[in-house]
C-alpha positions, 0 to 999 in steps of 0.5 A: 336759106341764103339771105340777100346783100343789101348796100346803100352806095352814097355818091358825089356828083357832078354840079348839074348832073343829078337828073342824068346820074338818077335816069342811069340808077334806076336802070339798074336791076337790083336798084331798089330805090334812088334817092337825091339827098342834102348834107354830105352825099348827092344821091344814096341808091339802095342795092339788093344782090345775091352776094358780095361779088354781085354788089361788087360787079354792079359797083365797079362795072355798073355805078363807077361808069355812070358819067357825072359821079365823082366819088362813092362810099358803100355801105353794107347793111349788117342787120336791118329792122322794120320799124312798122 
């Protein structure tokens, strides 16, 4: 059974681009959920692919092409747990 890649890309954006850079993520397929954020980072998206070299093309080809986001962290989820 192969298990799916989750990642959380945090991003930077541009001042006064957040609805534009929301409207283009949630086009995005494997996009599970967008979230606009306070603190460190403007908007944290949610991936799901099928492997590495999925969330890659989808980081590099897709999200890095978006106008309006200045800088990107990701981070892959290693384990995750429902709490309920």
């Amino acid at each position: 059974m192969t298990e799916k890649v989750l990642a959380y890309i945090l991003m930077d954006l541009e001042l006064g681009k957040t609805d534009d850079v929301v409207e283009a993520l949630r086009k995005i397929d494997e996009a599970t959920a967008v979230a606009v954020t306070t603190g460190s980072y403007d908007v944290v998206v949610l991936l799901e692919t099928a492997n590495l070299e999925e969330l890659y093309e989808i980081t590099v080809q897709k999200i890095h092409k978006i106008p309006g986001i200045k800088e990107t962290q990701t981070a892959v989820v290693e384990k995750m747990m429902r709490v309920r």
